[in-house]
MARZA-899915 format. One record per residue: residue number from 1; residue in one letter; x, y, z of N, C-alpha, C in turn. Coordinates in steps of 0.2 Angstrom, whole numbers, plus 5000, padded with zeros to 4 digits. Each point is the difference from the previous one (the first is absolute). Example, Ala and Ser with C-alpha at 12.3 -4.5 7.8 and 13.67 -1.06 7.14 Angstrom:
2
- 1 a 5066 4972 5039 4996 5006 5000 5004 5006 5000
- 2 s 4998 5005 4996 5004 5006 5001 4996 5005 5003
//
This chain:
335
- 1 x 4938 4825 4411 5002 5000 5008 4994 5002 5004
- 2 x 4997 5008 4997 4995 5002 5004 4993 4994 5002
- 3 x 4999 4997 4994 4995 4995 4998 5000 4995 5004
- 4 x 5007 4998 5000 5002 4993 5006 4997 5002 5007
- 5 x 5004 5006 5004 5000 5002 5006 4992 5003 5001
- 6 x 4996 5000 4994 4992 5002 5002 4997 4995 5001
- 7 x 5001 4996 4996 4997 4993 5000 5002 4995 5008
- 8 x 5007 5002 5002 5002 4998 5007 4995 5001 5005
- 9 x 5000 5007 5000 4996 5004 5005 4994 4998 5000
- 10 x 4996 5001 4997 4993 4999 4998 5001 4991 5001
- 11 x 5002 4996 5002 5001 4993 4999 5001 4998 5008
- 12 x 5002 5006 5004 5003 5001 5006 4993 5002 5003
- 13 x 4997 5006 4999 4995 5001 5001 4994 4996 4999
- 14 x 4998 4996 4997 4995 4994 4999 5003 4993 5006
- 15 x 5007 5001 5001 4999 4992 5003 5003 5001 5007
- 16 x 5004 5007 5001 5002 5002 5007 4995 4998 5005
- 17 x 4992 5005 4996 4995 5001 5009 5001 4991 5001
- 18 x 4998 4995 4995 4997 4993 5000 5008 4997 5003
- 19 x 5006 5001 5001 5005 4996 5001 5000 5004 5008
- 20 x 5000 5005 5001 5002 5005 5007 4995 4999 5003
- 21 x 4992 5002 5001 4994 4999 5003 5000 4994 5003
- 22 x 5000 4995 4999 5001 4994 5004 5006 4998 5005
- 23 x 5006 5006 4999 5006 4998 5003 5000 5007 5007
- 24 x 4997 5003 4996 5003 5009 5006 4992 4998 5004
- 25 x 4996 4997 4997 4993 5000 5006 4998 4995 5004
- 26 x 5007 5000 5005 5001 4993 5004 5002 5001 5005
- 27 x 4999 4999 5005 5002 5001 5009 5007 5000 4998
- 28 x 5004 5003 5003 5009 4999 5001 5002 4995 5005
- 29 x 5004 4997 4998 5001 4995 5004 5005 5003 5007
- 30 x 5001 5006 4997 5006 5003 5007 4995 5005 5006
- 31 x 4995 4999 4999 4995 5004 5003 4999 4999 5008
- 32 x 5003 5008 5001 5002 5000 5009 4995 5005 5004
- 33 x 4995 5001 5003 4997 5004 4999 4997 5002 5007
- 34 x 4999 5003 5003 5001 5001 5008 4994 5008 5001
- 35 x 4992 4998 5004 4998 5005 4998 4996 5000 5008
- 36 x 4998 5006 5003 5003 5002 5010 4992 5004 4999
- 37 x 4994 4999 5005 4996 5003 5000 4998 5001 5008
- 38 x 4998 5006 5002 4998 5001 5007 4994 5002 5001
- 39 x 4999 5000 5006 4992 5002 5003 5002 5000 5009
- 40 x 4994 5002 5001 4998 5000 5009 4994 4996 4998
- 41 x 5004 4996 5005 4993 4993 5002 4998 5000 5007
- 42 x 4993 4995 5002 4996 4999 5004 5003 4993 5001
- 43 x 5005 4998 5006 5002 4993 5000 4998 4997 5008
- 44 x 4998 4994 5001 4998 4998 5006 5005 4996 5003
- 45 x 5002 5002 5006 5006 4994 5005 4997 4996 5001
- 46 x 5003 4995 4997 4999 4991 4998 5001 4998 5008
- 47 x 5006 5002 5003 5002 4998 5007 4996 5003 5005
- 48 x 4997 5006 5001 4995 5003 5004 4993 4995 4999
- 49 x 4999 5002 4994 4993 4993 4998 4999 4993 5003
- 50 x 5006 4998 4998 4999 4993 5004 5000 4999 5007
- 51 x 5002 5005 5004 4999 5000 5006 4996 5003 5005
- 52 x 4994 5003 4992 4994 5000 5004 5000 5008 5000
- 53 x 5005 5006 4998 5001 5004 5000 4999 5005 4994
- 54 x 4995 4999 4997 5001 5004 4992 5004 5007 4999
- 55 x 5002 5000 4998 5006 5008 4999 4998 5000 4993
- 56 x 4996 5008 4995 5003 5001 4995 5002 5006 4999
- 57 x 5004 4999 4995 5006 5007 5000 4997 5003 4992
- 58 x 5000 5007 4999 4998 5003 4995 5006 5004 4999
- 59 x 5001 5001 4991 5005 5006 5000 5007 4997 5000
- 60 x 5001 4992 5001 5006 4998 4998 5004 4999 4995
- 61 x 5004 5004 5000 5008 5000 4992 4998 4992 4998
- 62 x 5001 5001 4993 4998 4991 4999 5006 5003 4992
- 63 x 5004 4994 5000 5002 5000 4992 5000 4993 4996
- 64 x 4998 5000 4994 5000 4993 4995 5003 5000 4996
- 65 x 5005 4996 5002 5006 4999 4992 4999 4995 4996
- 66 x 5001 4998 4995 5000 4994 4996 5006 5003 4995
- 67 x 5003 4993 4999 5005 5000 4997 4999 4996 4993
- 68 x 5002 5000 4993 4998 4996 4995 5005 4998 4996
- 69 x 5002 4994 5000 5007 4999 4995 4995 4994 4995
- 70 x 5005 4998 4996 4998 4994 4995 5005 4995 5003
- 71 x 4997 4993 5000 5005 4994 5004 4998 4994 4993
- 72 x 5005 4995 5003 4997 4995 4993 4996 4995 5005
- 73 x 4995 4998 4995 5001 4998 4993 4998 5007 4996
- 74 x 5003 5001 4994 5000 5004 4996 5002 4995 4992
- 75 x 4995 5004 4994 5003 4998 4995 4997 5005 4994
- 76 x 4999 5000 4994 4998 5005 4995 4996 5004 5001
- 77 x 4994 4997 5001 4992 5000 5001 4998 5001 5008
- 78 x 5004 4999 5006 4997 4998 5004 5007 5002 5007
- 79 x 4996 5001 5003 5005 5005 5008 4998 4998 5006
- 80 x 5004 5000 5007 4995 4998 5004 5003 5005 5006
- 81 x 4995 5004 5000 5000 5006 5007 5000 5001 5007
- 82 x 5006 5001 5002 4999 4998 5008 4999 5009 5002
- 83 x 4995 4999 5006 4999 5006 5003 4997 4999 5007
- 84 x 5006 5005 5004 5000 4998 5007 4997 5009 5001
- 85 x 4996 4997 5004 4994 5007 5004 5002 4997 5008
- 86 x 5002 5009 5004 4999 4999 5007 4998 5006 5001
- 87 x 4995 4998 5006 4997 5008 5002 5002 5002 5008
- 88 x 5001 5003 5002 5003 5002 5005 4999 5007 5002
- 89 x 4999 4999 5009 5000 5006 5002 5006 5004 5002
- 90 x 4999 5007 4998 5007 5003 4999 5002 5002 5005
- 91 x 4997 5000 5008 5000 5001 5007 5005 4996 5003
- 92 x 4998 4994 4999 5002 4993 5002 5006 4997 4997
- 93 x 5006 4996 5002 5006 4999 4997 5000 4992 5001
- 94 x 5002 4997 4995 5001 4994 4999 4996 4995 5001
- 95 x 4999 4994 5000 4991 4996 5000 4995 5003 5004
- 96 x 5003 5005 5005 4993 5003 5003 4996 5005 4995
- 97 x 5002 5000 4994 4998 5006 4998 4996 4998 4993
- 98 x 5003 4993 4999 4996 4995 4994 4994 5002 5001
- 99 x 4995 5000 4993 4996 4998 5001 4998 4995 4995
- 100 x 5002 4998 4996 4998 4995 4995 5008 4999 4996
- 101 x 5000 4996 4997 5005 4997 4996 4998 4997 4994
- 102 x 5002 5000 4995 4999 4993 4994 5005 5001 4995
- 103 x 4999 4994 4996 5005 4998 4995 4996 4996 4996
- 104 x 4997 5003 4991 4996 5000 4996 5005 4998 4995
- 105 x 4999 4993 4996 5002 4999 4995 4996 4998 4997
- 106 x 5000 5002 4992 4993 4998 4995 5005 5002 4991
- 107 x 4999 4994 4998 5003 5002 4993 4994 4998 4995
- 108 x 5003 5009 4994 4994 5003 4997 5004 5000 4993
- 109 x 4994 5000 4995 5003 5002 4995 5003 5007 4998
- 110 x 5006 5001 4997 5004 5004 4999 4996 5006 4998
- 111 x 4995 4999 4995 4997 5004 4995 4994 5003 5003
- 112 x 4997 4996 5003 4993 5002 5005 4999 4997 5006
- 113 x 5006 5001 5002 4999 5001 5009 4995 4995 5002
- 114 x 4998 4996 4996 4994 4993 5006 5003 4995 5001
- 115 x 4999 4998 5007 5003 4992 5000 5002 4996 4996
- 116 x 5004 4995 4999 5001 4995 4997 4999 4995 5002
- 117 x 4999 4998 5008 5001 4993 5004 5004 4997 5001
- 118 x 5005 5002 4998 5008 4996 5000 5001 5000 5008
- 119 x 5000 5007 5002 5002 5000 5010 4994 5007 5000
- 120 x 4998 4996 5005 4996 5006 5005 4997 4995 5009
- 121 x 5007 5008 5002 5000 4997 5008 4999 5005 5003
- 122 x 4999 5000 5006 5000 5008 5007 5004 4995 5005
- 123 x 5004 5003 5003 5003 4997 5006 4998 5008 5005
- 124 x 4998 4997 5006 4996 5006 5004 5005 5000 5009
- 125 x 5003 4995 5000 5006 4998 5007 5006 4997 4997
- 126 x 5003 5003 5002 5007 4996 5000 5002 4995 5003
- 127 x 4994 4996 5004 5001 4995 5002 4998 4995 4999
- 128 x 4994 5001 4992 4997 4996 4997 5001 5001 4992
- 129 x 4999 4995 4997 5001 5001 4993 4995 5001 4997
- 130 x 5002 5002 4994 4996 5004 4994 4994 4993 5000
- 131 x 4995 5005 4998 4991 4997 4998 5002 5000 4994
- 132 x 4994 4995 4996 5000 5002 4993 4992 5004 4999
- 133 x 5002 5004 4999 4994 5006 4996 4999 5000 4994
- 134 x 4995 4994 4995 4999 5003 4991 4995 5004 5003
- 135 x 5001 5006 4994 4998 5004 4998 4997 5003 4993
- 136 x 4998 5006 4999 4997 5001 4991 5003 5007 5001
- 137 x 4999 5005 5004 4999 5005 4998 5005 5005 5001
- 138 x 5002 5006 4999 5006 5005 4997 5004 5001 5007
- 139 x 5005 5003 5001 5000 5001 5007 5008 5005 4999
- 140 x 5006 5000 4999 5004 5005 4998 5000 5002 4994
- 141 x 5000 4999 4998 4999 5003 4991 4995 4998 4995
- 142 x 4997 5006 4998 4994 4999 4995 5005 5000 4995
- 143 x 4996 4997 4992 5002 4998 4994 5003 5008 4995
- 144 x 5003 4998 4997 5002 5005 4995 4993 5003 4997
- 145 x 5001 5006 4997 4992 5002 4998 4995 4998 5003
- 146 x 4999 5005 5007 4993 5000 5005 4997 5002 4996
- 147 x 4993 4997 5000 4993 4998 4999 4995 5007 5008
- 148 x 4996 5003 4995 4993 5002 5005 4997 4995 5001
- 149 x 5002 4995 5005 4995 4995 5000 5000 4997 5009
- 150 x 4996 4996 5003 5002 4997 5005 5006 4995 5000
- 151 x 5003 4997 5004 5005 4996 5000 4999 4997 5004
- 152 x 5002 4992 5000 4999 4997 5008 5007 5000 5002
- 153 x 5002 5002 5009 5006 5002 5002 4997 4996 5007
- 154 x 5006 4998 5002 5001 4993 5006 5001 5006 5009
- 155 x 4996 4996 5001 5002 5004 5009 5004 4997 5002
- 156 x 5004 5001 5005 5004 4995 5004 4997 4999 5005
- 157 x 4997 5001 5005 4995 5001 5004 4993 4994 5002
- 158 x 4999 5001 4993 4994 4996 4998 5002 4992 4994
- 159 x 5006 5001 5001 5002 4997 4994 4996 4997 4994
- 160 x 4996 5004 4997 4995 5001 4994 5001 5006 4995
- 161 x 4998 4999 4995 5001 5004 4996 4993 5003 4998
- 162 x 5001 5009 5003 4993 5005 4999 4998 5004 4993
- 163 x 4996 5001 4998 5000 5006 4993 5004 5006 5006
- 164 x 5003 5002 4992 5003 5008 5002 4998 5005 4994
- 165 x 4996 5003 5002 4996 5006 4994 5005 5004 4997
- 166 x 4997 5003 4996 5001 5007 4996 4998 5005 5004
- 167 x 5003 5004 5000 4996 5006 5003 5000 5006 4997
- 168 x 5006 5004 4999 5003 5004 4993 5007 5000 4999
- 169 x 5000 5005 4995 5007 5004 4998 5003 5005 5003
- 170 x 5005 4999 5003 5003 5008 5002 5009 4997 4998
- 171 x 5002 5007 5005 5008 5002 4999 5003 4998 5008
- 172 x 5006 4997 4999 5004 5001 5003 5007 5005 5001
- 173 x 5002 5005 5002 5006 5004 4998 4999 4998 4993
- 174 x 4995 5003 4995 4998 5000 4993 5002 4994 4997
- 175 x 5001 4997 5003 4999 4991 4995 4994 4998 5002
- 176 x 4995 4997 4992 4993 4997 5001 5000 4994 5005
- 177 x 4997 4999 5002 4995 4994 5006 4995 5000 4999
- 178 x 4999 4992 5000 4991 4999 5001 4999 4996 5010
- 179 x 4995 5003 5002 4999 5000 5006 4998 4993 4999
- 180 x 5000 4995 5006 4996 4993 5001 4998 5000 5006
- 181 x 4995 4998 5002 4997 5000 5008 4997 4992 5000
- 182 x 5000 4999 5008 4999 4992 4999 4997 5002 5010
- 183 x 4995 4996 5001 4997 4998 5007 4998 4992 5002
- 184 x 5005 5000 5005 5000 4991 5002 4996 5000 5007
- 185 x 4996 4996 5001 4996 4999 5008 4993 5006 4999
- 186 x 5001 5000 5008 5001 4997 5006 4999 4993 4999
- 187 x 5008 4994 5001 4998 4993 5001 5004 4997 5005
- 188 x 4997 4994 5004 5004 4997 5004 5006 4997 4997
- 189 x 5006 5001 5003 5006 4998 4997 5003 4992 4999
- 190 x 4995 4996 5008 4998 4994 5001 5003 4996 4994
- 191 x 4993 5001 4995 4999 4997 4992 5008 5000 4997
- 192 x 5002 5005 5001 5006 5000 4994 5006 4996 5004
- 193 x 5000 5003 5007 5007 4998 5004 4999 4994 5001
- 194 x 4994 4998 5004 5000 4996 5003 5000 5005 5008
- 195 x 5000 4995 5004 5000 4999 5011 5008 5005 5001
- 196 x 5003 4998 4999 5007 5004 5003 5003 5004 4999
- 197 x 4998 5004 5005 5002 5013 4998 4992 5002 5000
- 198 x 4994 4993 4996 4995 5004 4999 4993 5000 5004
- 199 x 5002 4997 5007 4995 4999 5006 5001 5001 5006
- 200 x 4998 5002 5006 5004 5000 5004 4991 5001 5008
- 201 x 5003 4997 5003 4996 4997 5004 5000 5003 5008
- 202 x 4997 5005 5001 4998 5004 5006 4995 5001 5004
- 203 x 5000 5001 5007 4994 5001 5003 4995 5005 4995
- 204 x 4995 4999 5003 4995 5004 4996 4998 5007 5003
- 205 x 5004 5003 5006 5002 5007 5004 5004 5002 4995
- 206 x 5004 4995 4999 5007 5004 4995 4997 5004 4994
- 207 x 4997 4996 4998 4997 5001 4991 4994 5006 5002
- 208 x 5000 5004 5006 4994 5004 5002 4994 4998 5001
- 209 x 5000 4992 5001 4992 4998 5000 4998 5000 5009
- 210 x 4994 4996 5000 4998 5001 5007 5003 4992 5002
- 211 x 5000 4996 4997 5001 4993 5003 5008 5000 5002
- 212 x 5002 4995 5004 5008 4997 5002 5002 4996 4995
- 213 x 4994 4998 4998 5002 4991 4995 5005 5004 4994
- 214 x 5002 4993 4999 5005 5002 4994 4995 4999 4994
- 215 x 5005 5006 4996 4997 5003 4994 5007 4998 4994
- 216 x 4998 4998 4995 5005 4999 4995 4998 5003 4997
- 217 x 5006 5006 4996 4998 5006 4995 5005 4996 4994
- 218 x 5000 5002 4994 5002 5001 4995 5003 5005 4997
- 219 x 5005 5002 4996 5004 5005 4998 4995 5003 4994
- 220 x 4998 5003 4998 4996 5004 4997 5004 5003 4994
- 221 x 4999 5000 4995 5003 5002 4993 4997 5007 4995
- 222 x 5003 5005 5000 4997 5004 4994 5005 5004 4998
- 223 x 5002 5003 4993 5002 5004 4996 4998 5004 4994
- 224 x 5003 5007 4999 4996 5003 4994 5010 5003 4998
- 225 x 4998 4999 4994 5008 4999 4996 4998 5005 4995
- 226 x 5004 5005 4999 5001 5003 4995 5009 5000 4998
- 227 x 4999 5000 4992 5006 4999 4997 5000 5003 4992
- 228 x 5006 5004 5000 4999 5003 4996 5008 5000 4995
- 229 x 4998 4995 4993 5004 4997 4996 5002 5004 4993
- 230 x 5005 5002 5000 5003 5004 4992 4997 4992 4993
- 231 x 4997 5002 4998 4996 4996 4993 5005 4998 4997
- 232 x 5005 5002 4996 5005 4996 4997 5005 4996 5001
- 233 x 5001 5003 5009 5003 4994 5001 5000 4994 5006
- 234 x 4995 5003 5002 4995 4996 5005 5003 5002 5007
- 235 x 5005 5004 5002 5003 5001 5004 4996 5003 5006
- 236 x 4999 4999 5006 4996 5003 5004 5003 5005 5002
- 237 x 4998 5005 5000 5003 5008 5004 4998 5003 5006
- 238 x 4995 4995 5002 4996 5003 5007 4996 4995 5002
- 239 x 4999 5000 5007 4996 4995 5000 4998 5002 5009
- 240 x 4992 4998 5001 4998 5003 5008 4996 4994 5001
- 241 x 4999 4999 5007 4998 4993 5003 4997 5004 5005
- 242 x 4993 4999 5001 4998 4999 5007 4998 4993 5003
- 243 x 5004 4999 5005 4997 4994 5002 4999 5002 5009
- 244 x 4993 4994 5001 4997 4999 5005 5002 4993 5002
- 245 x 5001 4998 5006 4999 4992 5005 4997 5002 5005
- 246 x 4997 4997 5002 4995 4998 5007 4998 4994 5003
- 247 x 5002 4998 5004 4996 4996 5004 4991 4999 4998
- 248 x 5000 4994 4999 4991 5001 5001 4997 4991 4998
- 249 x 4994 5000 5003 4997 4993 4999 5000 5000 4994
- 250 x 4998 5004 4995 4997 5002 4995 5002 5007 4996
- 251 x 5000 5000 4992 5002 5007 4999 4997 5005 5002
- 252 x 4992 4998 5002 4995 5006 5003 5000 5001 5006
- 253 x 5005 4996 5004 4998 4999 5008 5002 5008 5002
- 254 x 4995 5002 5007 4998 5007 5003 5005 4999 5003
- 255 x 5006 4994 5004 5002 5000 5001 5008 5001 4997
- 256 x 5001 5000 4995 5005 5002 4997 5008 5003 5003
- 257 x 5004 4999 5004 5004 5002 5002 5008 5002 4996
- 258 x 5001 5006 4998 5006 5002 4994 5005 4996 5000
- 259 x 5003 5000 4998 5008 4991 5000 5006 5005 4996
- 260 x 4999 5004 4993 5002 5005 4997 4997 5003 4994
- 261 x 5002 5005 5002 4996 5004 4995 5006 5007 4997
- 262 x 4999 5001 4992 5006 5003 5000 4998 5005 4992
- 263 x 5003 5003 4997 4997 5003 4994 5009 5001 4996
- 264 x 5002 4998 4997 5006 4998 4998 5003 5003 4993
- 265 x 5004 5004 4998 5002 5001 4992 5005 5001 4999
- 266 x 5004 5001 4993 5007 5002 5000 5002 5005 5004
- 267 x 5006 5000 5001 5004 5006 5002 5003 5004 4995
- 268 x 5002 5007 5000 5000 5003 4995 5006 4998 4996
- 269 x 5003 4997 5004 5009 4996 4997 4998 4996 4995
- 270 x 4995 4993 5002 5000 4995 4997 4994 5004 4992
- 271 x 4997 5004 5002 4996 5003 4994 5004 5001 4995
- 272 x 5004 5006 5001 5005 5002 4996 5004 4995 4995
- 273 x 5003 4993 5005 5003 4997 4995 4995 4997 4998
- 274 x 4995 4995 5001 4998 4999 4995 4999 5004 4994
- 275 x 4996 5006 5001 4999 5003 4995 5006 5002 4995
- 276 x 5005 4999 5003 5009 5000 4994 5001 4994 4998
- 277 x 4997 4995 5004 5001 4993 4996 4993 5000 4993
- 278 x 4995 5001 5002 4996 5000 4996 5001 5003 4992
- 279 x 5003 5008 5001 5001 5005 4997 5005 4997 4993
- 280 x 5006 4999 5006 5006 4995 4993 4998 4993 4996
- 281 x 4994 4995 5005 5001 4995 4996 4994 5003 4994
- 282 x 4994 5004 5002 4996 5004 4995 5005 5001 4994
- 283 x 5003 5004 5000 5003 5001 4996 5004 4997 4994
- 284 x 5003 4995 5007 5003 4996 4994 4997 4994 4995
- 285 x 4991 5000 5003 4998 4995 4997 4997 5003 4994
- 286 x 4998 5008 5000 5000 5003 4995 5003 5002 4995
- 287 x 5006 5000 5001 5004 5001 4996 5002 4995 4996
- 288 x 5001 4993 5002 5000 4993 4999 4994 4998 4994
- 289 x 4994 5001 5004 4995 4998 4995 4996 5007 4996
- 290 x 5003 5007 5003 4993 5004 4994 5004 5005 4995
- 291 x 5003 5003 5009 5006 5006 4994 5003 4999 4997
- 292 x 5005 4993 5003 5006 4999 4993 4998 4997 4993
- 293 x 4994 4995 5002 5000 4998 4994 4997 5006 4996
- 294 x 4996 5004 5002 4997 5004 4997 5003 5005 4995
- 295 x 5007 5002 5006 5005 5003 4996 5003 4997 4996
- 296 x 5002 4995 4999 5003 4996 4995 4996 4997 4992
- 297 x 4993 5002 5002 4997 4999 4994 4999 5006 4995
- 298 x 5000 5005 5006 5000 5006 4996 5005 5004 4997
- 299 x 5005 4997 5001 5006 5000 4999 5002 4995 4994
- 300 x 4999 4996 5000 5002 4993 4994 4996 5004 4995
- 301 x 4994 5000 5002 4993 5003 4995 5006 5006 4995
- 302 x 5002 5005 5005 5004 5005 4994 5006 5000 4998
- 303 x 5004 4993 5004 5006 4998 4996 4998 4998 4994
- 304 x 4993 4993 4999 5000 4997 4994 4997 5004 4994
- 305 x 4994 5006 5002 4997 5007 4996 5008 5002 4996
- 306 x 5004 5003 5006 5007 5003 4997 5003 4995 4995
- 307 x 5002 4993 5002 5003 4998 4998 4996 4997 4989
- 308 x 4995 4997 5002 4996 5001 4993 5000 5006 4997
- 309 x 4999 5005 5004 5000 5009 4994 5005 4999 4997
- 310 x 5006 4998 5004 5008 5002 4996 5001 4995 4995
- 311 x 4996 4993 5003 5003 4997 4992 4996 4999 4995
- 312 x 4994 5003 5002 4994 5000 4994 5005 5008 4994
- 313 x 5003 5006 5005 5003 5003 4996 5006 5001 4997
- 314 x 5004 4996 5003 5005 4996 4997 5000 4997 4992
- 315 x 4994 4995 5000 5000 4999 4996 4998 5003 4993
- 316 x 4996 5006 5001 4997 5004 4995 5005 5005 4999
- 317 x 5005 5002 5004 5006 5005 4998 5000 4999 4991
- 318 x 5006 4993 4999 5003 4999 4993 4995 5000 4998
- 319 x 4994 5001 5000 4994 4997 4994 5000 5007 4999
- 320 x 5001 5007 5001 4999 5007 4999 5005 5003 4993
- 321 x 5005 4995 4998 5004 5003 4996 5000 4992 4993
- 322 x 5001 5003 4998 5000 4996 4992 5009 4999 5000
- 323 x 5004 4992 4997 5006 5001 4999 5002 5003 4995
- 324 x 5007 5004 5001 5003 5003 4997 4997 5005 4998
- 325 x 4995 5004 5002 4997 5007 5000 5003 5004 5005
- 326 x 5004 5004 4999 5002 5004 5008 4993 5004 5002
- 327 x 4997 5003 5003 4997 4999 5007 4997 5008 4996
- 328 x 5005 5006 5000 5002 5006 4994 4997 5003 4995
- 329 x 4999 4992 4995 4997 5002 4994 4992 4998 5003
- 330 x 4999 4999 5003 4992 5000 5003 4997 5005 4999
- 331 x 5003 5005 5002 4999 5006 5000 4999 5005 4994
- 332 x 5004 4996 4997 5002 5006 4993 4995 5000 4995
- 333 x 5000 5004 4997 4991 4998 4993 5004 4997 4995
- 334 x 4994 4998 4997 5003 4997 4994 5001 5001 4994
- 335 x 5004 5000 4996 5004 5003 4994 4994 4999 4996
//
C-alpha cells in the first residue's frame, strides 16, 4: 500500500505543475477590478479660450478612474477587456467637471496579456461609435512570469505602441516588483486622432502672438509612465502617469499654451487591494505549480523508501529460521 500511495504522489508531482500551470496562469474570466488615482492639475478653460479670454487654473482636484471587467468574446486561450477611464475634476459636478471620457476594448491572450486582434476599439463620445484601434503592445496586464526586459505597451493617446523599460527591483508592502518606466512625445496628436478635439483655430492675440490672424494650434502629446508589476503574476500594483497637453504649432513651438497637465498615481485604497489580489493569486500559483508538487514528491519519495524497506524485510523475516528447528535450540551448544 505504502509503495502504491508513493508512486501516486510522485506521479502527482511530475504531472500536476504540467496539467495546473497552464490552467491557474490564465486571466480569470470573472475579473472586476476598479483602480482610482489623483493629482492637482494645471487645466485650461476651453470656454474662456475660445472667447478670446485664456483662463488657466493651477492646483485643480483631478481624479482618474478606470474600471476593468472581462466581456465576450471570450474562450480558453483568449478574453476580451473592456475598460472604461474618466477623469474628472473633483471641484466641478456632473459634465462640467469631465474632463475626458473613454471606453477601451482590446482582446488579449489569457497567458500573456498581447493582443489577439479579435476586437480592439476605443469609443471616446457617447455620441459616436467605437473606432477600430489594432494594436501589438501590453496594456492591462503583463504576462505571467515578468521578464527584466523592455515590453511594448499601447498608449491610448497616441494610439501606438512604446518600449516600456526595466528599470529595477523593489518592494511593495514587501511583495517583490519589478519597476517599468516608458516616455511618449512630445508629439502632435493630430497624427494619431486625426482634426476633431485635436486643433482648434484662434486669433493670434489669443495664442499670445503679436498678429490678429488666425492661428491653428494643435493639441500637443507627452507622457512618462511608470509601473510597477509583482513578476509572477503580472499584476500591477502601482502605477504614476505624468501627462502634459498643450496647444502648440508644433511640439517645440515657444508658443505652447498648457490644455492639461497633471502627475497621477494610485491611491492608497486601490494600492492595497491590488497588492491582496496579487498576494493570494501569488500564492496560489505557487502552491499549484512549486510547493505542492514539491511536497508531494517528497512525500511519495518516503512513502515508496518506506514502503520497499518493509517488503524487502518482510521477506527476509522467514528465511531467519530453518523448519521445524524451534528458534531456542539456536542457542543451545551442541551435544
Amino acid at each position: 500500500m505504502l509503495v502504491g500511495v508513493g508512486v501516486f504522489l510522485l506521479t502527482i508531482a511530475v504531472l500536476v505543475p504540467t496539467y495546473a500551470a497552464p490552467r491557474i496562469k490564465k486571466l480569470p474570466l470573472d475579473l472586476a477590478v476598479t483602480t482610482i488615482s489623483t493629482a492637482e492639475a494645471t487645466v485650461v478653460d476651453s470656454v474662456a479660450l475660445a472667447m478670446g479670454r485664456p483662463k488657466v487654473e493651477t492646483g485643480v482636484p483631478v481624479i482618474a478612474q478606470r474600471h476593468v471587467t472581462v466581456q465576450d468574446p471570450v474562450d480558453s486561450g483568449m478574453a476580451t477587456i473592456e475598460a472604461g477611464l474618466t477623469i474628472r475634476r473633483v471641484d466641478k459636478s456632473g459634465d462640467s467637471g469631465l474632463l475626458s471620457a473613454s471606453i477601451d476594448r482590446v482582446s488579449v491572450d489569457r497567458a500573456t496579456g498581447m493582443p489577439t486582434g479579435d476586437v480592439a476599439t476605443i469609443q471616446t463620445s457617447p455620441t459616436e461609435s467605437a473606432v477600430e484601434v489594432p494594436r501589438e503592445g501590453l496594456q492591462y496586464k503583463f504576462p505571467f512570469g515578468v521578464e527584466k526586459k523592455s515590453y511594448p505597451y499601447f498608449d491610448l493617446n497616441m494610439r501606438e505602441s512604446f518600449p516600456l523599460d526595466f528599470v529595477d527591483e523593489t518592494e511593495i508592502d514587501g511583495v517583490p516588483v519589478y519597476h517599468f518606466s516608458q516616455t511618449v512625445g512630445p508629439s502632435d496628436t493630430i497624427n494619431a486622432l486625426g482634426a476633431p478635439g485635436t486643433e482648434l483655430t484662434l486669433p493670434g492675440t489669443t495664442w499670445g502672438m503679436d498678429t490678429p490672424e488666425p492661428v491653428t494650434m494643435h493639441r500637443i502629446y507627452s507622457t512618462v509612465r511608470d509601473l510597477w508589476v509583482e513578476p509572477v503574476t503580472g499584476l500591477v500594483l502601482d502605477g504614476r502617469e505624468s501627462v502634459r497637453q498643450a496647444w502648440g504649432r508644433t511640439p517645440d513651438d515657444q508658443y505652447l499654451m498648457p490644455f492639461l497637465a497633471m502627475t497621477t498615481g494610485f491611491d492608497e485604497a486601490t494600492r492595497a487591494e491590488q497588492v491582496d489580489m496579487a498576494t493570494q493569486y501569488r500564492r496560489m500559483i505557487q502552491w499549484g505549480t512549486v510547493y505542492g508538487p514539491i511536497g508531494a514528491g517528497v512525500l511519495g519519495a518516503a512513502l515508496l523508501g518506506a514502503g520497499v524497506a518493509l517488503g524487502v524485510r518482510g521477506r527476509r523475516g522467514p528465511a531467519a529460521t530453518s523448519p521445524g528447528l524451534e528458534p531456542t535450540r539456536l542457542l543451545q551448544p551442541a551435544e
